[in-house]
C-alpha angles and dihedrals in degrees: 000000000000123000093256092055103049087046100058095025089224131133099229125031118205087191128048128172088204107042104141097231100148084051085051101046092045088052090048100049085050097056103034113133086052089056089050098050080054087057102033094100100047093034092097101045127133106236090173095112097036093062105035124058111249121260102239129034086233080072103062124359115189113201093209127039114253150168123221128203127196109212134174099201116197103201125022134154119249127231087277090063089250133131 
């Protein structure tokens, strides 16, 4: 369980001391190439209408109020319980 988790005693962390970024980043410019043929379908997309509410009520209706929150965890625990 890493420091940030026991800490918190939730099963995701948004912030970790610890997160191995420069490990991550080194790994992704290495394999680069591999990383963009992943994205390359998605990589046009127009995002505008998933992001931004829309305009008029006629365009989404909820049924039920809520409040919505983006968030990029670094650290969270799968379906097996594991980090």
């Amino acid at each position: 369980v890493p420091n940030c988790a026991a800490e918190s005693g939730k099963p995701w962390w948004l912030e970790d001391k610890e997160y191995p970024s420069y490990e991550i980043k080194a790994a992704a410019e290495y394999h680069y190439e591999k990383l963009l043929s992943l994205y390359a379908d998605v990589a046009d997309l127009n995002t505008e209408l998933s992001v931004e509410r829309p305009m008029y009520l006629k365009e989404e209706t909820y049924l039920c109020p809520s409040e919505t929150a983006y968030v990029m965890p670094l650290r969270a625990q799968n379906t097996d319980g594991k980090w």
